[in-house]
C-alpha positions as CSV (number, residue, x, y, z in Angstrom):
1,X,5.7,34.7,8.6
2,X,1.7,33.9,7.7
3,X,0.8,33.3,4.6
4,X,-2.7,33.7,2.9
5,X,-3.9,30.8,1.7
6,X,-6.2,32.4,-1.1
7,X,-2.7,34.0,-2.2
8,X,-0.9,30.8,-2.7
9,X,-1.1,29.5,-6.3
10,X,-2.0,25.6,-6.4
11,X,1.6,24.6,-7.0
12,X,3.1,26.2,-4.0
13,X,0.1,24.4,-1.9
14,X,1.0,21.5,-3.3
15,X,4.5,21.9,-2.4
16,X,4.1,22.7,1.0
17,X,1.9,20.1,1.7
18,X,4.7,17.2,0.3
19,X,7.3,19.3,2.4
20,X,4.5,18.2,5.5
21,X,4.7,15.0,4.7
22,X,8.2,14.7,4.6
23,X,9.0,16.3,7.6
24,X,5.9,13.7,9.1
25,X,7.7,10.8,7.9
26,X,11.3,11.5,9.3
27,X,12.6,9.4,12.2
28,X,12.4,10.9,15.3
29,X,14.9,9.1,17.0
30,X,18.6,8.0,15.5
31,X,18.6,4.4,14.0
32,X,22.0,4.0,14.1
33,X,22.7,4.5,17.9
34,X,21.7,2.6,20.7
35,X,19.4,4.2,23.3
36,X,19.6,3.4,26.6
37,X,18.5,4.6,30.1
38,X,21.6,2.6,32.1
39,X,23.2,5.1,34.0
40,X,27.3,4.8,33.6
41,X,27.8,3.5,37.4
42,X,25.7,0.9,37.3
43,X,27.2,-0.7,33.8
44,X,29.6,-2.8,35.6
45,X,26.9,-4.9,38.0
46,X,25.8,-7.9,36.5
47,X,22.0,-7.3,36.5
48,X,22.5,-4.0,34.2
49,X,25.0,-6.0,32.3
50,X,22.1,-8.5,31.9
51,X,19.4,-5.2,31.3
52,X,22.1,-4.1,29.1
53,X,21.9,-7.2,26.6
54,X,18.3,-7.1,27.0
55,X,17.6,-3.4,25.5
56,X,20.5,-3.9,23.3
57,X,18.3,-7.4,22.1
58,X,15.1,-5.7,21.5
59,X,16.7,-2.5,20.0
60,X,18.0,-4.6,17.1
61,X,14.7,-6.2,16.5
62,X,12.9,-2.9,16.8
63,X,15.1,-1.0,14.1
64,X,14.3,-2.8,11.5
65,X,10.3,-2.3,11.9
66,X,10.8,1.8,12.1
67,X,13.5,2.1,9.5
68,X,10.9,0.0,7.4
69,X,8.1,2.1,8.6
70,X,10.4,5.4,7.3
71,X,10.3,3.8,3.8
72,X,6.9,2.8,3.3
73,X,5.5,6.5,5.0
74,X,7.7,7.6,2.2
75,X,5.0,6.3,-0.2
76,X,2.8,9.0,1.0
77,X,4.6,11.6,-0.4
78,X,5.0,9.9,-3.3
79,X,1.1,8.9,-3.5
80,X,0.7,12.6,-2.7
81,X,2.4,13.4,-5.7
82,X,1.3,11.1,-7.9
83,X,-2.2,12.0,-7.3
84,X,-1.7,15.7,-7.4
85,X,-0.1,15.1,-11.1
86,X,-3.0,13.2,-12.5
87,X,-6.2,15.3,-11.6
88,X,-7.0,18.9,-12.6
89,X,-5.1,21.9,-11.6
90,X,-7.6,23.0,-9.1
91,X,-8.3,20.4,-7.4
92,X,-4.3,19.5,-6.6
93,X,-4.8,20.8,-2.8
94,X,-7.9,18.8,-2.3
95,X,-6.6,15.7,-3.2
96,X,-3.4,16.6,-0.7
97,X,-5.8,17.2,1.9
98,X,-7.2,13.9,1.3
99,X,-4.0,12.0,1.3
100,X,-3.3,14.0,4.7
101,X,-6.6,13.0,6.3
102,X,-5.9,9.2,5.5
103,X,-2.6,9.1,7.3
104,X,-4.5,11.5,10.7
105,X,-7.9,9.7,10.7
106,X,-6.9,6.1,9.6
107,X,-3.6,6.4,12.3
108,X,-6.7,7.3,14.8
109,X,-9.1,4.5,13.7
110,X,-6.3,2.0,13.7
111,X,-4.7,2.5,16.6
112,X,-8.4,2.4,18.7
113,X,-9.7,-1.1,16.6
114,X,-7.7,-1.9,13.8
115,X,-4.8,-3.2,15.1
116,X,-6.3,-5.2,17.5
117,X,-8.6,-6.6,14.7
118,X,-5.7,-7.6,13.0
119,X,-3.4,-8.7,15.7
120,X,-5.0,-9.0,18.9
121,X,-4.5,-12.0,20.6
122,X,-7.2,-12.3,24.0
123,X,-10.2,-14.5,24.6
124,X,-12.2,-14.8,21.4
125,X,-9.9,-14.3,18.8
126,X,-10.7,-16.2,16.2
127,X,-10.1,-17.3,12.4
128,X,-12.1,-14.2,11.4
129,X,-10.3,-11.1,13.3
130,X,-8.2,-10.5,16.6
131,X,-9.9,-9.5,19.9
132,X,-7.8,-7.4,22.1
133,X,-5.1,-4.6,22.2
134,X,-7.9,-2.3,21.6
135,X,-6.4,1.3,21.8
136,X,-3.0,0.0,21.7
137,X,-1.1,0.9,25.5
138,X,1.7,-1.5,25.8
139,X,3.3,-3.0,28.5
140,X,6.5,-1.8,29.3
141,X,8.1,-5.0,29.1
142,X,6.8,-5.2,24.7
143,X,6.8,-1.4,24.2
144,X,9.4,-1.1,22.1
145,X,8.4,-4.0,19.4
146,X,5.0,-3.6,19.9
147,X,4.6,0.3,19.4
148,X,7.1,-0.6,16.5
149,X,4.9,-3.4,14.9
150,X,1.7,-1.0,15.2
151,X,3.8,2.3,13.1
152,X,4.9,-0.7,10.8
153,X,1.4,-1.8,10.3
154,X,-0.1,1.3,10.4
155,X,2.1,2.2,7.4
156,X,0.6,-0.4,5.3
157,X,-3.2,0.3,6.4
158,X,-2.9,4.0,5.2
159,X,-1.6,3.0,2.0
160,X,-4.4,0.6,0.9
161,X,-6.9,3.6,2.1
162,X,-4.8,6.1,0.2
163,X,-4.8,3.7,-2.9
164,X,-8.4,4.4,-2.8
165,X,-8.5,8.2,-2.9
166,X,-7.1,8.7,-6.3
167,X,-9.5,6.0,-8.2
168,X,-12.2,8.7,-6.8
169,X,-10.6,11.9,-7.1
170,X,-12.4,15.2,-8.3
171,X,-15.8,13.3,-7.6
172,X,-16.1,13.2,-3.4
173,X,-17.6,15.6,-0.4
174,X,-14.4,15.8,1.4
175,X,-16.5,15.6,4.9
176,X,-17.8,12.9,3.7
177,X,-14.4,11.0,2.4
178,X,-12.8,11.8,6.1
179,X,-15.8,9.1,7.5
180,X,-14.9,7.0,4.5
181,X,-11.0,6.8,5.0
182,X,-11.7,6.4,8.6
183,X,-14.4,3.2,7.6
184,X,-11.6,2.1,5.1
185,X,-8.6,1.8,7.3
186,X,-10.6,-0.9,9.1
187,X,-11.6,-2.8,5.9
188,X,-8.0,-2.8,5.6
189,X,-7.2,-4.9,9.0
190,X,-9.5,-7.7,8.5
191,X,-7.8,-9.3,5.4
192,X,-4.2,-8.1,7.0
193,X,-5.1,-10.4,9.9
194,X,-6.7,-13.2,7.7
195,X,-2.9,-13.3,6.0
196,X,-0.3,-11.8,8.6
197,X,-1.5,-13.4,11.8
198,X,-1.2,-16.2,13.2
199,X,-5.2,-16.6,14.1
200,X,-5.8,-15.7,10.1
201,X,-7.4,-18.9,8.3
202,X,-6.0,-17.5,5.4
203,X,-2.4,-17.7,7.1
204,X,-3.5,-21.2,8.0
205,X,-4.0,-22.7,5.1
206,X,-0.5,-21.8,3.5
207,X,-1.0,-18.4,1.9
208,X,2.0,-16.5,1.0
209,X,2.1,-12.7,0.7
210,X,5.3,-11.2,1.6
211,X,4.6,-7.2,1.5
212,X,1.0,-6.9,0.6
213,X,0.2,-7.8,-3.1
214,X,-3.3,-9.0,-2.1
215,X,-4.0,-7.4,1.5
216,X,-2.5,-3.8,0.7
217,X,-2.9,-3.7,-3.4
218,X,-5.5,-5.9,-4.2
219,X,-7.4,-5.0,-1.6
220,X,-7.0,-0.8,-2.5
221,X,-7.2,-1.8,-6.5
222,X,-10.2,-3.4,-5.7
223,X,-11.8,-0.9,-3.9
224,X,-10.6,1.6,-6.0
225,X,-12.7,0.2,-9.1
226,X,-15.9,-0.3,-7.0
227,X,-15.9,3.2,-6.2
228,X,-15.1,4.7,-9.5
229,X,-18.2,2.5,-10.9
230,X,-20.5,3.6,-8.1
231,X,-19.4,7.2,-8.2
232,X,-19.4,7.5,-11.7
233,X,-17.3,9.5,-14.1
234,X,-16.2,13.0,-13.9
235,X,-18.2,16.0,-16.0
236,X,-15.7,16.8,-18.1
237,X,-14.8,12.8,-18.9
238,X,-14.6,10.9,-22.4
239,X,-14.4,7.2,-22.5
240,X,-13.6,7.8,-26.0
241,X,-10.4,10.0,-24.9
242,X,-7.8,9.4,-22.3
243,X,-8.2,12.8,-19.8
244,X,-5.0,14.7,-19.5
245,X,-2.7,14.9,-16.6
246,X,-3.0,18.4,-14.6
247,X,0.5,18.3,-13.9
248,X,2.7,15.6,-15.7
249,X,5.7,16.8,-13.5
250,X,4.4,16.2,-10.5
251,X,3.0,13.1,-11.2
252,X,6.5,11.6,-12.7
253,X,7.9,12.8,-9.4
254,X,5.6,11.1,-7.3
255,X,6.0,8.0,-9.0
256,X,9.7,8.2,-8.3
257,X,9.7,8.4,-5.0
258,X,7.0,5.5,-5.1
259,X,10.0,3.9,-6.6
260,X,12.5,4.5,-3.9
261,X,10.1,3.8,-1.3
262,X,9.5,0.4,-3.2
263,X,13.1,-0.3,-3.9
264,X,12.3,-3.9,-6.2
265,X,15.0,-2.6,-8.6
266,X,14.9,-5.5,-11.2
267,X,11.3,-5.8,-11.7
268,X,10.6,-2.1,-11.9
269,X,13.3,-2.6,-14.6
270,X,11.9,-5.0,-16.3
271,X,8.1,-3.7,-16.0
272,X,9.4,0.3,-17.3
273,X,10.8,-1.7,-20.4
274,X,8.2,-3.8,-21.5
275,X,5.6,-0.9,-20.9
276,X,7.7,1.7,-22.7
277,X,8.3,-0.3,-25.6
278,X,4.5,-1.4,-25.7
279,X,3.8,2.4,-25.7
280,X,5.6,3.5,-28.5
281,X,4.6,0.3,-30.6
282,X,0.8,1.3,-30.0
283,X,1.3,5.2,-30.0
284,X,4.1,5.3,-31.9
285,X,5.2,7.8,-29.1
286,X,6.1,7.8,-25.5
287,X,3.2,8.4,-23.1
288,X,4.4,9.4,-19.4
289,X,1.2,7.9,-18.4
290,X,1.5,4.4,-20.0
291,X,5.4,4.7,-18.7
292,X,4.4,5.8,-15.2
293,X,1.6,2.9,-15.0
294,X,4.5,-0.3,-16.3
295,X,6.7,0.8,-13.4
296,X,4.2,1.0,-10.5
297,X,2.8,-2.1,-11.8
298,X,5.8,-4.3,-11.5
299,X,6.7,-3.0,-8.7
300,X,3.3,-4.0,-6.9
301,X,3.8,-7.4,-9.0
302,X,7.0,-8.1,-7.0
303,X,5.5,-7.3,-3.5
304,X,4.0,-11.0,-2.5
305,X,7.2,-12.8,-2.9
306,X,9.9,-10.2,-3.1
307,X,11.9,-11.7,-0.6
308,X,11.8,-15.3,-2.0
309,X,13.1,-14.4,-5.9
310,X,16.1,-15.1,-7.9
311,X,17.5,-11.9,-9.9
312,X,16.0,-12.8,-13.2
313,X,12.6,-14.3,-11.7
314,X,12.2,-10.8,-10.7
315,X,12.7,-9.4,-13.7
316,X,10.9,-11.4,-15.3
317,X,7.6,-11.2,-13.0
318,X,8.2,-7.3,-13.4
319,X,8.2,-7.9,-16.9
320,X,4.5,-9.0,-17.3
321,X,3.6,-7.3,-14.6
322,X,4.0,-4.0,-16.5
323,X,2.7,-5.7,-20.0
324,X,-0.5,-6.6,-18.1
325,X,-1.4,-3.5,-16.1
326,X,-0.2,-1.2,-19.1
327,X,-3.9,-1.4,-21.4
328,X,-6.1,-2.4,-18.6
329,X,-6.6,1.5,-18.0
330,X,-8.4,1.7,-21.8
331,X,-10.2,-0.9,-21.6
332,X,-11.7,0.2,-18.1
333,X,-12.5,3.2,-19.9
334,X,-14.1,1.8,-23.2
335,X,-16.0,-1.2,-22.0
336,X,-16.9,-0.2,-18.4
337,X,-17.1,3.9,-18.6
338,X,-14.6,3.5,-15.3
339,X,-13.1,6.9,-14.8
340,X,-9.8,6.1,-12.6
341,X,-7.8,9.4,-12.7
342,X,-4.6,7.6,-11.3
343,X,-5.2,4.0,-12.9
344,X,-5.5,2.4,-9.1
345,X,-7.4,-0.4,-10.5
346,X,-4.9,-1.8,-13.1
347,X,-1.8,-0.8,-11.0
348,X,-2.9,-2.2,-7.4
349,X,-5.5,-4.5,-8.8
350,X,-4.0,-5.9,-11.9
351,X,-0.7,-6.0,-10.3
352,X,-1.6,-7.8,-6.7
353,X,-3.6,-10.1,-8.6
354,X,-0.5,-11.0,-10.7
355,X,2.1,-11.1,-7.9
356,X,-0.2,-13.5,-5.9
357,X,-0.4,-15.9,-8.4
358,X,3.7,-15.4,-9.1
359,X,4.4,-16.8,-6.0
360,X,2.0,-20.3,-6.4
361,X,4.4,-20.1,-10.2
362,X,8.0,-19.1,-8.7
363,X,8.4,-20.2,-5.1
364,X,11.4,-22.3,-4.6
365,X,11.5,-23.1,-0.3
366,X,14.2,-25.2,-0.5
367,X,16.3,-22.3,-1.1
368,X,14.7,-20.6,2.4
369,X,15.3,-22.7,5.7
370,X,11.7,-20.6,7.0
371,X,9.8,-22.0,4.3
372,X,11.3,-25.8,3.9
373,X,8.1,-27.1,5.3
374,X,5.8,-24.8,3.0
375,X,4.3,-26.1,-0.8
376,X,6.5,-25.1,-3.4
377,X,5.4,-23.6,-7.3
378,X,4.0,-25.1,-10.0
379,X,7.3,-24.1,-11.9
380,X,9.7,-25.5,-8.7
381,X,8.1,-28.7,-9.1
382,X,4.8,-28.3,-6.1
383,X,2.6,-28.6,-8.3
384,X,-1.0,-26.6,-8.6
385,X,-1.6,-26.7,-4.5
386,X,0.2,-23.4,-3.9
387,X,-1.0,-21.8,-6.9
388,X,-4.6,-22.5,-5.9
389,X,-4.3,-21.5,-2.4
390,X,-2.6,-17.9,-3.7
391,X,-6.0,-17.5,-6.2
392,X,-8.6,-18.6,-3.9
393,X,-7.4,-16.2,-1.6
394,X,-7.4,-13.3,-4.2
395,X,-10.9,-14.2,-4.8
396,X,-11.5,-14.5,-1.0
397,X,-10.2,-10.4,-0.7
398,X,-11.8,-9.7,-3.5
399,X,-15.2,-10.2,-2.6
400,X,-14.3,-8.5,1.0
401,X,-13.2,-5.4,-0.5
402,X,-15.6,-4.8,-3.4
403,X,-18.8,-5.7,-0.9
404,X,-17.5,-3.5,2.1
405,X,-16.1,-0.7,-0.7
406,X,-20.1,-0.8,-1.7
407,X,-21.4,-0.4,1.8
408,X,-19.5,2.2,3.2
409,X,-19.9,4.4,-0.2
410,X,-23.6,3.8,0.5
411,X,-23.7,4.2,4.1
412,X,-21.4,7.5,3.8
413,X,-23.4,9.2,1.0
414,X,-20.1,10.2,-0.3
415,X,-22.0,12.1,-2.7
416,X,-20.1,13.0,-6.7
417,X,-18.7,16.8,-6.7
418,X,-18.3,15.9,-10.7
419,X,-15.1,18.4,-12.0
């Protein structure tokens, strides 16, 4: 059956679209069996029992990297939905379309350079960015964890670039945006390798960020503020009055499957409570948007040292996460006129900044045989070492993403399509 686009209403476009993305995002291939191209006569020779422990080897450490990669992707649908929620009814299928041309054009851009700017490993690598494994065509020997590093990664680069889209929503060419998301996706891989690889001086010098606080969230927050400031605010905006979601329901969806796709359940517990009783003591109501903006706070509060917490260090770190991101959307709006339709600034910016420097505070190595060798926190007894290291390289991303944010906005003439 065809449909008509111009009969659609903007809910069912916005529907189909998510219903895209999930089927985009679902594993092609069954996690939970072992594939293998041994044919049955041959199992009982020694060399194919040998090829057989081999792929059976580099099966288990591939499934983890694409069942991972099925959990972050799901963040698309929930960004989708999120962002959908918070702009104006007519403008729901753009900012889908947007979403969808972060994941197509940033997958393009980073498989041809970014990945191998932010892993290669050939001659002149260096502490800056990777050289090599430019448009990525493994060996068949790596395939399998390479291919399944790259979809890992590649998860993480679209987010930071999607990040991005809804602090500028209702206010872009959307020809334009396409060369912007493509320029931002490789923004992205520089600070990735300055923290994730090996040749990264940033990796080098002891920082610690587990799941991208400062080289996903920072990085997106940051961007996200420079180009609501250099954009500008919408028409129909009010720094004296907080705009009104489009679509409440949608946007309370989106940020549960955010959730999900997150999984950090004690902080996200602890960052919902303290931002939905801060709510009600300011507004002496509930506001889905102050709610909505404690819980994705703490849960990007969590990411830098998610796997290194005890259960009521994460709650705690959740905790303030959600206090602090919770009233930086207002005073955005009041002292700096920043129009940020799905607060990306105070929930990625805010909240990376805070989970970096959560980790130079909570990080106890001797409880982690990988990180007996590493500094410890200021709280565990390591003094101020870690806890400098974690803000200096905040500061170092900081300054890369708001400078490069400023460029490309400048070089792509973006252009404001004020709603």
């Amino acid at each position: 059956m065809i449909v008509d686009p111009k009969s659609m209403k903007p809910d069912d476009a916005t529907w189909v679209l998510t219903s895209s993305f999930v089927i985009f995002t679902m594993q092609t291939v069954p996690l939970g069996k072992e594939t293998l191209d041994i044919a049955p006569c041959e199992m009982s020779l020694p060399p194919c029992s040998r090829r057989l422990s081999v792929r059976l080897s580099t099966t288990a450490r591939v499934r983890p990297f694409l069942l991972r990669n099925g959990v972050v992707l799901v963040a698309c649908i929930g960004f989708g939905l999120l962002e959908s929620g918070c702009v104006s009814k007519k403008n729901e299928v753009n900012i889908l379309m947007k979403n969808a041309v972060d994941v197509v054009l940033g997958g393009l851009t980073y498989w041809s350079v970014g990945y191998g700017l932010q892993n290669g490993r050939g001659p002149g690598t260096n502490p800056f960015c990777g050289v090599g494994s430019f448009f990525l065509d493994a060996s068949s020997e790596v395939m399998g964890e390479e291919f399944a590093m790259f979809i890992f990664q590649l998860s993480f680069a679209t987010t930071a670039t999607t990040i991005v889209s809804g602090a500028m929503a209702e206010r872009t060419n959307f020809h334009a945006y396409c060369l912007f998301s493509a320029l931002s996706t490789l923004m992205y891989c520089i600070p990735a390798g300055w923290v994730w690889s090996g040749h990264g001086f940033l990796n080098r010098i002891g920082v610690i960020d587990f799941a991208g606080s400062a080289c996903v969230h920072l990085l997106g927050g940051t961007s996200g503020l420079v180009s609501a400031l250099v954009l500008g605010p919408r028409l129909s905006w009010d720094r004296h009055s907080r705009p009104r979601m489009g679509n409440p329901t949608n946007a309370m969806i989106g940020a549960f499957t955010l959730w999900s796709a997150v999984s950090t359940i004690n902080s996200s517990i602890g960052g919902g409570l303290v931002g939905t009783i801060a709510t009600y003591l300011v507004h002496k109501s509930f506001d889905i948007e102050d709610i909505i903006t404690s819980i994705l706070g703490s849960l990007v509060s969590i990411t830098a040292g998610s796997a290194f917490y005890r259960s009521w260090e994460a709650l705690l770190i959740g905790a303030v996460g959600g206090l602090c991101t919770t009233p930086v959307p207002s005073l955005l709006r009041r002292w700096l006129s920043v129009d940020d339709p799905v607060n990306a600034a105070a929930i990625h910016g805010v909240g990376g900044l805070w989970g970096m420097l959560a980790v130079g505070l909570f990080l106890d190595t001797t409880r982690y045989q990988g990180l007996r060798h590493h500094r410890r926190g200021l709280f565990k007894g390591g003094g101020g070492s870690l806890l400098g290291i974690q803000l200096a390289a905040c500061l170092t991303i900081v300054a890369w993403s708001a400078g490069v944010t400023f460029l490309v906005l400048k070089v792509t003439t973006i252009g404001n399509l004020s709603a």
